[in-house]
C-alpha positions in Angstrom: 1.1 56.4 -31.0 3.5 56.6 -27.9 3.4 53.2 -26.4 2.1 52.8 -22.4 5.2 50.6 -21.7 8.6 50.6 -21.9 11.5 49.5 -20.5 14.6 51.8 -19.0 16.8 51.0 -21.4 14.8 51.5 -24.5 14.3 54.4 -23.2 17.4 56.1 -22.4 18.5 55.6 -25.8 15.3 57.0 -27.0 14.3 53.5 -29.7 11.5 51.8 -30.0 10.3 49.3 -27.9 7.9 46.3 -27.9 7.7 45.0 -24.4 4.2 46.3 -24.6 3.3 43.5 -27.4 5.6 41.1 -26.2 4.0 41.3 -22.2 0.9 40.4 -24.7 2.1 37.1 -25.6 3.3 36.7 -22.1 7.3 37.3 -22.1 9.0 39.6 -19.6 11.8 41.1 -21.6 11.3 43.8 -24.9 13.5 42.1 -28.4 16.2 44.9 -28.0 16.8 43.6 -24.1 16.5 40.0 -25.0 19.3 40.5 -28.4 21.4 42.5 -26.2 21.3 39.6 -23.3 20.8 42.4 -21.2 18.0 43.1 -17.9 14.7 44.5 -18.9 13.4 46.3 -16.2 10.0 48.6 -16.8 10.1 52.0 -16.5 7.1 53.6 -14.3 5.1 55.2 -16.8 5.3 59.5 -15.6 2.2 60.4 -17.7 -0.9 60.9 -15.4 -4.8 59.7 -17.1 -8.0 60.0 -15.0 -10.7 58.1 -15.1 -14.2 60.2 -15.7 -17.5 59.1 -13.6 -20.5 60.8 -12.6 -20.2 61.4 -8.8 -23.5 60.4 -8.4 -23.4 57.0 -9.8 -22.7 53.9 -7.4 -19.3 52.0 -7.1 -20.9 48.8 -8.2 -22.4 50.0 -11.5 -20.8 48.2 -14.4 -18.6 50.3 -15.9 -16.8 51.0 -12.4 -16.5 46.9 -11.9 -15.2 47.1 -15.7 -12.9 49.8 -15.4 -8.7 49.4 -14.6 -7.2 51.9 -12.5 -4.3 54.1 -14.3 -0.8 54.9 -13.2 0.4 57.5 -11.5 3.6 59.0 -10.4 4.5 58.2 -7.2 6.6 60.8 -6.9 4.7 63.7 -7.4 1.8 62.2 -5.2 4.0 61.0 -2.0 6.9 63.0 -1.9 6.1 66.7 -2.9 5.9 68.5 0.9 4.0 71.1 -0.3 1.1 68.8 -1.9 -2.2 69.1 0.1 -4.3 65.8 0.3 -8.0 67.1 0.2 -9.8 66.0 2.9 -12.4 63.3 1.7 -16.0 64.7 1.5 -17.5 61.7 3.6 -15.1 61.7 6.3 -17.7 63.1 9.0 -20.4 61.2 7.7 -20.8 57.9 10.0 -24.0 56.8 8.9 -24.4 57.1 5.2 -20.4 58.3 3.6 -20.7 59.0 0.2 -18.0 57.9 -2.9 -14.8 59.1 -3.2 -13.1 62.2 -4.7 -12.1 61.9 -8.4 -8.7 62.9 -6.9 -8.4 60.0 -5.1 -7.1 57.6 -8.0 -5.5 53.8 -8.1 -2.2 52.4 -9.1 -2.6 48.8 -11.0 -0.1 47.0 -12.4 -1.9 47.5 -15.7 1.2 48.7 -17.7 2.9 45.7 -16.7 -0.2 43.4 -17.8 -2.7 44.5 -20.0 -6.3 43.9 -19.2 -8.3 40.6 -19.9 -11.4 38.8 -18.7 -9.3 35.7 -17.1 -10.3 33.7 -13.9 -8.4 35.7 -11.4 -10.0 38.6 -11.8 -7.9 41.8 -11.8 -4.2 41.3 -12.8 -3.5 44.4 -10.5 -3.6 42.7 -6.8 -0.1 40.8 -6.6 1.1 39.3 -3.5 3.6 42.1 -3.3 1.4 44.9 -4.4 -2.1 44.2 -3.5 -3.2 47.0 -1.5 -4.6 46.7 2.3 -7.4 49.5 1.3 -8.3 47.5 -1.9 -9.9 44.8 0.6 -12.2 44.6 2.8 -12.4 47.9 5.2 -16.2 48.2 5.8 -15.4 47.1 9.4 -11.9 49.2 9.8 -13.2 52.5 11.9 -9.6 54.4 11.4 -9.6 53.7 7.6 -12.1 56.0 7.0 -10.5 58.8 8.1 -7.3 58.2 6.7 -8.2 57.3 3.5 -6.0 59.2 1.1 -3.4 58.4 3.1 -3.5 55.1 3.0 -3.6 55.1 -1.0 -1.0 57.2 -1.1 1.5 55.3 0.9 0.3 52.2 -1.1 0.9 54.2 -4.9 4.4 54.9 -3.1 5.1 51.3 -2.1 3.8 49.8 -5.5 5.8 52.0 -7.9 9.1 50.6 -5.9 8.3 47.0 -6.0 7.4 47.1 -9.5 10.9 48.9 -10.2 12.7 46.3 -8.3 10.9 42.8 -9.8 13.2 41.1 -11.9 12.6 39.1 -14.9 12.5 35.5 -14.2 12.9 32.9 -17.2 9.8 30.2 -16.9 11.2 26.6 -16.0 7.7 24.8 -17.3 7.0 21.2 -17.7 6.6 20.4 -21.4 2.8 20.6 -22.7 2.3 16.8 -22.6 3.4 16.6 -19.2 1.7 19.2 -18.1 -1.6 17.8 -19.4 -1.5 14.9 -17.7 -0.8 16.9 -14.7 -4.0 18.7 -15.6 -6.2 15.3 -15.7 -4.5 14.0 -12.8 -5.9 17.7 -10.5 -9.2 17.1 -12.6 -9.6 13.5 -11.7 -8.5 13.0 -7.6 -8.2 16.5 -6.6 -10.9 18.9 -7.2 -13.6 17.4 -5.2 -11.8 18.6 -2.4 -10.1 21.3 -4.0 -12.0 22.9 -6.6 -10.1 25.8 -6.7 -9.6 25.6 -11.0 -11.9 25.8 -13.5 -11.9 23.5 -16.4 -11.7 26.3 -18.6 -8.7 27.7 -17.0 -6.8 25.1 -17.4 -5.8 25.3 -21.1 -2.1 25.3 -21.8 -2.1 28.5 -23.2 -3.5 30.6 -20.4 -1.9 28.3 -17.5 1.8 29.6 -19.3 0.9 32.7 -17.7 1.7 31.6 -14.4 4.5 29.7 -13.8 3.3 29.1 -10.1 0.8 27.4 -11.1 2.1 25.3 -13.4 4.6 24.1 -11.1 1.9 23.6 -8.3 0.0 21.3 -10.8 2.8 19.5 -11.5 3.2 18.8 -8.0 -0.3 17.2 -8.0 0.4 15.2 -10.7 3.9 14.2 -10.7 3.4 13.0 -7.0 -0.2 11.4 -7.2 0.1 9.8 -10.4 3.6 10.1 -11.7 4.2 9.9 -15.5 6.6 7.3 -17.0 8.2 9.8 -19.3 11.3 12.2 -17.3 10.4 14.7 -15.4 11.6 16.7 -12.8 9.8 15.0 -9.9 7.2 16.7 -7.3 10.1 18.0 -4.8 11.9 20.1 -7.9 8.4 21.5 -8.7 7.9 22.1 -5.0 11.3 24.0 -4.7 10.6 25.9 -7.9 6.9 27.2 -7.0 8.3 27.5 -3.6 10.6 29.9 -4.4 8.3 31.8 -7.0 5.4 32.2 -4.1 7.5 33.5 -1.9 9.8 36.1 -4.1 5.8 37.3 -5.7 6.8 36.3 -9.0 3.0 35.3 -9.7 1.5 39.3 -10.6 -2.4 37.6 -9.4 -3.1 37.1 -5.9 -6.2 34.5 -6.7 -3.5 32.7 -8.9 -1.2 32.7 -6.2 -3.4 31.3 -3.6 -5.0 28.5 -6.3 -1.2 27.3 -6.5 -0.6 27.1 -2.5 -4.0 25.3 -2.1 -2.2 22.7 -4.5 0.8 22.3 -2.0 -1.7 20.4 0.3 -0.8 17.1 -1.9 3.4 17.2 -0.7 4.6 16.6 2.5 8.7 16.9 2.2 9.5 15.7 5.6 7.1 15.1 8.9 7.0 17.6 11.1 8.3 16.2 14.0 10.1 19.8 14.0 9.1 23.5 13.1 9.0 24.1 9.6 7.5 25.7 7.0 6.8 23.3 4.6 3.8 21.3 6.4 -0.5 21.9 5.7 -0.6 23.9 8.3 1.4 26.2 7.6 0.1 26.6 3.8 -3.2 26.6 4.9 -2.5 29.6 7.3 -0.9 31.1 4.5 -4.0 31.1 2.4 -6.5 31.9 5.1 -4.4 35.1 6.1 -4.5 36.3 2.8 -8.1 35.3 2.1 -9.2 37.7 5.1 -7.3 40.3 4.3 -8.7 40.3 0.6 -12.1 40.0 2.5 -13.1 36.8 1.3 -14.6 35.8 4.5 -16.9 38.8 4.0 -20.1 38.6 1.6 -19.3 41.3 -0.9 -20.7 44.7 0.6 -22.8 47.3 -1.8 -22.2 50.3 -0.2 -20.8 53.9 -1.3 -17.7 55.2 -0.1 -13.8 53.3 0.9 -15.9 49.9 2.4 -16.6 49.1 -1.1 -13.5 47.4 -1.6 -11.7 45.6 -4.5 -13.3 42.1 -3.9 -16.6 43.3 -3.2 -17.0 44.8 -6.4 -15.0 41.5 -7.9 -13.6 42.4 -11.9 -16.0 39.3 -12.8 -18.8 37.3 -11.4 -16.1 33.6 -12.5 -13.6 35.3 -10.0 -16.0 36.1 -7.0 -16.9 32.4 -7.1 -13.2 31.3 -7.5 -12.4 33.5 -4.3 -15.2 31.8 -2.3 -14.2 27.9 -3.4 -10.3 29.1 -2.4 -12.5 29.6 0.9 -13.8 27.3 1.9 -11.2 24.7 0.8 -9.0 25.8 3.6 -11.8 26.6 5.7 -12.2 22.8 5.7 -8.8 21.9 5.8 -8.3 24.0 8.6 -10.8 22.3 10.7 -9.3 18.4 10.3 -5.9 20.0 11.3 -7.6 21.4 14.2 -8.9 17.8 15.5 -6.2 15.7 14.3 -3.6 18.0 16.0 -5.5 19.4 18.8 -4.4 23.1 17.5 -6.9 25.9 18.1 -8.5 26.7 15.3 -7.6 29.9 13.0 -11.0 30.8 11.9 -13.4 32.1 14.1 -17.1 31.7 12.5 -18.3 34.8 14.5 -15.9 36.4 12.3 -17.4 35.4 8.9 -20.4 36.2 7.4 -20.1 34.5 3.8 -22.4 32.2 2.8 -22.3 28.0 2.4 -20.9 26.8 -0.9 -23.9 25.9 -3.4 -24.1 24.4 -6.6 -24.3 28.1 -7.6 -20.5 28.7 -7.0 -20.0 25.7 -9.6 -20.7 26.8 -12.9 -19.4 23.3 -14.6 -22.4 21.4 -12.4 -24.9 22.9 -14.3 -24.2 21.4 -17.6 -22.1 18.3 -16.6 -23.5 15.4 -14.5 -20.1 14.2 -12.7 -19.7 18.1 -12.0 -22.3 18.2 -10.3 -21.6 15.2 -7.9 -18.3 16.2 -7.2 -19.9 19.9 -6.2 -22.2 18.0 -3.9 -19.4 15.9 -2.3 -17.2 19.2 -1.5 -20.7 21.1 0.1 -21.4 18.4 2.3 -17.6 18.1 3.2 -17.2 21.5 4.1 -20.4 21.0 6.2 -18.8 17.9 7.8 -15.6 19.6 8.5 -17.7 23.0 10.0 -19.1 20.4 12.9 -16.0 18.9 13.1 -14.3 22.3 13.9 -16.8 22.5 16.9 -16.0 19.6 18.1 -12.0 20.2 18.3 -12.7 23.3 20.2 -15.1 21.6 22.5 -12.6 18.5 22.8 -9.3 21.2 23.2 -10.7 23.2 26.3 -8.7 23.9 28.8 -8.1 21.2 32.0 -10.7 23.6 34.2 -13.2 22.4 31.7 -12.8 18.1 32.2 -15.9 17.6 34.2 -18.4 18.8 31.0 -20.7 16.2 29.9 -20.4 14.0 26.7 -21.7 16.7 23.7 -24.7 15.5 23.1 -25.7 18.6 20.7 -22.1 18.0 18.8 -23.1 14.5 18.1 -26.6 15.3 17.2 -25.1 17.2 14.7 -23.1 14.8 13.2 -25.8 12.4 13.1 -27.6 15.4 11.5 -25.1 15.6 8.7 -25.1 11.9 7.9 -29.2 11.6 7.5 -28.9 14.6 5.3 -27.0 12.7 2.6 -29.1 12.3 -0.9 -29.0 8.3 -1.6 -26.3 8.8 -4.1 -23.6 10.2 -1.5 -24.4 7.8 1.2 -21.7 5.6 2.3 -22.6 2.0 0.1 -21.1 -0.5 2.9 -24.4 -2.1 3.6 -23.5 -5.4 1.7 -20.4 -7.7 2.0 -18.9 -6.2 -1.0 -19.3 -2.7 -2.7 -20.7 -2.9 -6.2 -21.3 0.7 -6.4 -17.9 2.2 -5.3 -17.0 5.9 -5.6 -13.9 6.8 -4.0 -14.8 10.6 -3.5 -17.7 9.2 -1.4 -16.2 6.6 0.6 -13.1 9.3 0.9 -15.7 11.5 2.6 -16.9 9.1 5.5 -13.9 8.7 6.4 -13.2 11.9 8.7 -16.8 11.4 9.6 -16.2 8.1 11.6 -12.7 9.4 12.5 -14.2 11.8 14.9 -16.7 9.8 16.0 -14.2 7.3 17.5 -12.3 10.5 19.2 -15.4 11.7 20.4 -16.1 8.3 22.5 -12.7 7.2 23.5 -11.4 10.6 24.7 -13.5 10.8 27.7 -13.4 13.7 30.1 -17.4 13.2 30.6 -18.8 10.3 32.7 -15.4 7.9 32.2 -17.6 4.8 34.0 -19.9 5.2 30.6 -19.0 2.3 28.9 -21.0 2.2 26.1 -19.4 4.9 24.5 -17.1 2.3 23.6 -19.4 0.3 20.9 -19.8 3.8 18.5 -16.1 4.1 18.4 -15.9 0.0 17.3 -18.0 0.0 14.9 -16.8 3.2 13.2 -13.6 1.9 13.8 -14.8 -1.4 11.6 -16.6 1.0 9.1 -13.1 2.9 8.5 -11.2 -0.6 7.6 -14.3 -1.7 5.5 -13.8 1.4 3.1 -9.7 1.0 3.3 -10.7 -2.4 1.9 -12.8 -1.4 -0.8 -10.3 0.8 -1.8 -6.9 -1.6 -1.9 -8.9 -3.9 -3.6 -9.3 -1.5 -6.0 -5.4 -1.4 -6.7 -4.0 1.5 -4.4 -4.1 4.5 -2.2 -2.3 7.1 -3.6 -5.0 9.2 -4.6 -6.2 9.4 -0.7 -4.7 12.3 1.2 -1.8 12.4 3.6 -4.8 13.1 6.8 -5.8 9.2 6.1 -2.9 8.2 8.1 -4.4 9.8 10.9 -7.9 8.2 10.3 -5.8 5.0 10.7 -4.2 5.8 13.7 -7.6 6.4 15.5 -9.4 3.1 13.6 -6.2 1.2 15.0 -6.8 2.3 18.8 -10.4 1.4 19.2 -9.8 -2.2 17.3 -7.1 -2.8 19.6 -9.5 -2.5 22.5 -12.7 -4.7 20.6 -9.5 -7.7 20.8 -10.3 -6.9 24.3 -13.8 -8.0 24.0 -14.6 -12.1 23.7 -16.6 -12.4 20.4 -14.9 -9.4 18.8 -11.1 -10.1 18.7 -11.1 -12.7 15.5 -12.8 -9.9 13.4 -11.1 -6.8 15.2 -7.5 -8.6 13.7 -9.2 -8.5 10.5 -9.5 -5.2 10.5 -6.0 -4.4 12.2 -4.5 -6.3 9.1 -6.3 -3.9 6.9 -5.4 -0.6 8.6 -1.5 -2.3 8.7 -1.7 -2.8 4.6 -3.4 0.2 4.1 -0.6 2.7 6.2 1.8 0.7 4.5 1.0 1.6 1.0 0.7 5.1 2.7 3.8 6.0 3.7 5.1 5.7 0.1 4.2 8.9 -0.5 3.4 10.4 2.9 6.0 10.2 5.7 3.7 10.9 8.3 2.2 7.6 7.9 5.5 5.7 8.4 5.5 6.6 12.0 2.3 5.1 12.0 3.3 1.9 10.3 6.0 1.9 13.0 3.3 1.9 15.9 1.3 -0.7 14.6 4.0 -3.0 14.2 5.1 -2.1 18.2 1.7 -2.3 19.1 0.6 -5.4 17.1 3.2 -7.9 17.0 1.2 -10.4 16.0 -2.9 -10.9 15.0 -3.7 -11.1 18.5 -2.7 -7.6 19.7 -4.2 -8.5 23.5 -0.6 -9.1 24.5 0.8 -6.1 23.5 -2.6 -3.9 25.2 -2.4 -5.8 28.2 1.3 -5.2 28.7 0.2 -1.1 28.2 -2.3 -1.9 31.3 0.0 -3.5 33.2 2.9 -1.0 32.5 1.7 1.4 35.5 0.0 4.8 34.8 2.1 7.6 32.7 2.4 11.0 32.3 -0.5 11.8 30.2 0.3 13.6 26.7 -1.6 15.6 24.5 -5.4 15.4 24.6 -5.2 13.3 27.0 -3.5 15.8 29.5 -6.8 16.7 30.8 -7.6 13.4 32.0 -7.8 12.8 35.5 -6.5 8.8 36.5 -9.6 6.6 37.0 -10.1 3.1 37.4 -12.9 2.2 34.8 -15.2 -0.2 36.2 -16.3 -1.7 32.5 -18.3 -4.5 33.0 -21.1 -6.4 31.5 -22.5 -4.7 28.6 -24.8 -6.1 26.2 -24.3 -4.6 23.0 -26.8 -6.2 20.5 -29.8 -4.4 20.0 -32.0 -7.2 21.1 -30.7 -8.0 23.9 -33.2 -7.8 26.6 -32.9 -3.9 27.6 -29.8 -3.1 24.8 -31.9 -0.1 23.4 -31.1 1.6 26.7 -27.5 0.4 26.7 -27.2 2.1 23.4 -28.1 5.2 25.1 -25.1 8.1 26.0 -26.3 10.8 27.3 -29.9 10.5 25.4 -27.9 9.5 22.4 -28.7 6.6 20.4 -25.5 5.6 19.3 -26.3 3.2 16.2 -28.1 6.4 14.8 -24.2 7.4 13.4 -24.7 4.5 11.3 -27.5 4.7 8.7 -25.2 2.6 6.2 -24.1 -0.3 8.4 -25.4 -3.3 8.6 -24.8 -6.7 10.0 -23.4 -7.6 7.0 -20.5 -4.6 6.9 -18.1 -6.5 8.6 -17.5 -9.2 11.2 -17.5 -6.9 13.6 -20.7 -4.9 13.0 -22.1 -8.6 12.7 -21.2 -8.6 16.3 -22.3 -5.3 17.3 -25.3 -5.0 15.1 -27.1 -9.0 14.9 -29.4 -9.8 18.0 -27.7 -12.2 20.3 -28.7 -14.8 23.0 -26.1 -14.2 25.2 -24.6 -10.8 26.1 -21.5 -10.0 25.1 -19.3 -7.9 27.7 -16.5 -5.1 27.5 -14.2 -6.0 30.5 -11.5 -3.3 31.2 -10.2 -1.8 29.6 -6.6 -0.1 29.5 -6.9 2.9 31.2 -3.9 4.1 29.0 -6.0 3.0 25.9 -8.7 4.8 26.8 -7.5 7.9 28.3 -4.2 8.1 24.9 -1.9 8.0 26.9 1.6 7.6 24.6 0.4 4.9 22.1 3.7 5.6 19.7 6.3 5.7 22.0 8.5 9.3 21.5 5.7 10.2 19.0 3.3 11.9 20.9 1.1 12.5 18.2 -1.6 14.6 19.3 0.8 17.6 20.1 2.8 17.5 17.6 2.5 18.0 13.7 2.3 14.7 12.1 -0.5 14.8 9.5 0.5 17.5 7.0 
């Protein structure tokens, strides 16, 4: 029997040749090739098959989903002048278009690898080859028309950029190394990136991809580094690097469940353009999501809008596809606050649904699973208000008189009552004894933007007890740094925590303002200070940081350096802050216990009752939510405050960090 697959050398000199069974046990080059040290290069296949189907069955029916596309010649369909494209039978229906022609046939890559059942679905959608008509083109008017076109161009383009890949030699971690690399994803990464599946991630099947091999050693290698030699996480950076962008990796899921991995390296701040930084791998991923049509549910339809990933090779890879998602859905949205960037994704755009527990098969049979699918469901909840709230705090300067946003707040006071009692944030006594690090990881961009919401005031700047809210989460952020370091380190936390300790560090600086709050506001600072210096070990980002708390702070009692700021004359406002107008704030007395005579009204912002963002505080979480939460006797006042505190004016000298990237 005349094997599918050959290469050109084979033949030419009319022998046989196996790079059919070898691309089988994964290599790239046939035994006469590999002998002769010589290039093995496929040669396009010139025999033409058709696939058979009743025209009256639907797309979606099983055997369609099943079935691989076939080669064609390229040639003969895109080059011959005096071929006639048909035109397609539905192409003046508008309403109701019906399927295809049989004519109008696919190119795969399936003579280059052979068919399996594997996570990523079909092996035919490369990065290089993964056709624009193949995705999702219910909503594309023109595509309809031009159809045959359009798959005839994309046969042409295929069948030359299969021709012209070259064979690359793997450069893989050895198997023990690249096991613990595996446990290391498995343990601190996939609640927040549960791109893999546990089953996928068996040596065997992961040799297949070199890019993803090299993007989980980058996990591990830089999270939890092994003792035994290895290459290091900016070698496996390079190498994957390199491999993403030349399309070495023949899967487009695969490639995008190695770039979501990149997310855990950070070569260099970016202090300048570059393309190494979160933002730009998470735009990388979110482009190619949409034009795959991920941000689509999968359509049912006859005719061209029932694309490649609507009618998914496997029900494993639709769900894989929809966790790639909304990993960078959520991701997308923190870069948007911390870096006040518009937001890529529009949600009028998308009409896919939440994550469930249904997209997580493992949390069905496995207890920890399930937790872990919980955690990343009410994340990208979290971080879906959170992308709201960047757009509302981002408008343009027309837009500084709105009022506080009272419905954006309600929502995130929403989110936090609608934890189950085993994701709730366990701060309530002096000491944790029932610590998960997934959970208290997850507060932590929850208080973040809480203090951003009430320090960065454009609404009602004489309001001063927005200030209180941002204390106290301010306190709540330190008390789960602390529970963390004394649990031995940090590295597992994400390089984005060096932001959430830049905005603890700014309203704790202004409670050293407040008499009855500075002696537990230091205790805090000296927590943020350890815990952005065990940071910037592994995330350079966070060294700037370091290096603005030790301007700022100079000693425990930062007053000093926050009353030379206020004395210092106004600035030029920077980055968020541009919109703000200069006002004197006329802060006075402002009881902030909630038995103090009338405090319950002084709690109020806006009809907001601020101490409802803290269902897991007590007075017991810290000294300074002792202060803020225990009924006192005598009121205890917020004088003024630092206008240039207030209003973030340039807190890090040169290192204007709202405008710029610094948390990658």
């Amino acid at each position: 029997m005349r094997a599918e697959l050959a290469c050109i050398i084979c033949h030419s000199k009319k022998i046989r040749c196996d790079l059919q069974v070898r691309s089988r046990q994964g290599l790239r080059t046939c035994t006469n090739c590999e002998t002769a040290s010589k290039e093995c290069r496929t040669r396009p296949s010139k025999r033409r098959t058709r696939r058979t189907r009743d025209p009256l069955s639907p797309l979606n029916s099983g055997s369609i989903e099943q079935a691989q596309p076939v080669v064609e010649d390229s040639a003969k369909d895109t080059t011959d002048e005096n071929v006639t494209l048909p035109e397609p039978q539905w192409a003046w229906s508008f309403d109701n278009p019906s399927p295809l022609p049989e004519d109008s046939t696919q190119l795969t890559h399936a003579h280059l690898n052979p068919p399996v059942d594997h996570p990523g679905g079909n092996l035919s959608c490369s990065p290089a080859t993964c056709r624009t008509n193949d995705t999702d083109t219910r909503r594309d008017f023109s595509s309809r028309y031009y159809e045959l076109e359009i798959q005839a161009d994309a046969r042409n383009q295929e069948q030359r950029l299969l021709a012209q890949r070259q064979p690359d030699v793997p450069h893989l971690p050895s198997p023990d190394l690249q096991q613990s690399f595996i446990e290391t994803y498995l343990e601190y990464c996939s609640p927040w990136c549960p791109v893999l599946d546990r089953d996928q991630l068996e040596i065997d099947e992961l040799s297949q991809s070199p890019l993803l091999v090299n993007a989980l050693a980058i996990v591990g290698s830089h999270i939890q580094p092994p003792v035994l030699p290895h290459d290091g996480p900016a070698a496996y950076y390079e190498r994957a690097r390199n491999l993403f962008y030349n399309d070495a990796e023949p899967d487009v899921v695969r490639s995008l469940q190695a770039v979501s991995l990149f997310y855990w390296w950070s070569p260099r701040p970016p202090t300048i353009l570059h393309r190494h930084s979160s933002w730009w791998w998470t735009s990388c991923v979110v482009r190619h999501c949409q034009q795959l049509g991920v941000h689509h549910q999968p359509s049912l339809g006859p005719g061209p809008a029932s694309s490649q990933h609507n009618q998914p090779a496997n029900h494993r890879s639709h769900l894989i596809r929809r966790r790639i998602w909304w990993t960078a859905f959520a991701r997308e949205r923190l870069t948007s606050i911390c870096q006040g960037r518009p937001s890529i994704i529009d949600e009028a755009d998308c009409d896919i649904t939440e994550p469930t527990l249904d997209d997580f098969p493992d949390a069905l049979i496995d207890h920890r699973a399930r937790v872990r699918a919980e955690i990343f469901i009410h994340w990208v909840r979290l971080c879906a208000v959170i992308g709201r709230i960047a757009k509302y705090l981002t408008r343009p300067a027309s837009a500084i008189n709105t009022r506080f946003p009272t419905h954006l707040a309600q929502e995130l006071i929403a989110w936090v009552q609608s934890l189950p009692p085993h994701l709730q944030l366990p701060i309530n006594a002096d000491r944790t004894t029932t610590f998960n690090r997934d959970v208290h990881q997850m507060h932590l961009p929850y208080l973040a933007v809480i203090i951003m919401l009430h320090l960065k005031l454009p609404y009602q700047p004489h309001n001063s007890a927005a200030y209180p809210p941002a204390i106290l989460a301010a306190s709540c952020v330190a008390r789960i740094l602390r529970d963390t370091l004394a649990r031995g380190g940090t590295r597992f936390l994400m390089a984005i925590t060096g932001w959430y300790c830049g905005m603890a560090f700014i309203a704790l600086l202004q409670a050293c303002r407040v008499d009855g709050l500075a002696a537990a506001a230091n205790e805090d600072l000296d927590i943020l200070t350890l815990a952005v210096d065990q940071l910037r070990s592994m995330w350079p980002t966070a060294q700037i940081f370091h290096d603005g708390f030790q301007r700022l702070r100079p000693s425990a009692a930062g007053a000093e350096a926050l009353l030379s700021l206020s004395n210092s004359g106004p600035s030029a406002p920077v980055g968020l802050a541009s919109t703000v107008p200069n006002v004197e704030l006329a802060i006075t007395e402002v009881p902030v216990g909630p038995g103090t005579g009338n405090g319950l009204a002084n709690n109020l912002l806006e009809g907001l009752n601020w101490m409802d963002y803290f269902p897991f505080a007590t007075a017991q979480t810290s000294g300074v939510a002792e202060r803020l939460l225990v009924p006192r006797t005598g009121e205890m006042t917020f004088e003024e405050f630092p206008e240039s505190m207030v209003q973030f004016q340039d807190l890090f000298a040169d290192c204007n960090f709202p405008d710029i990237n610094l948390f990658t």
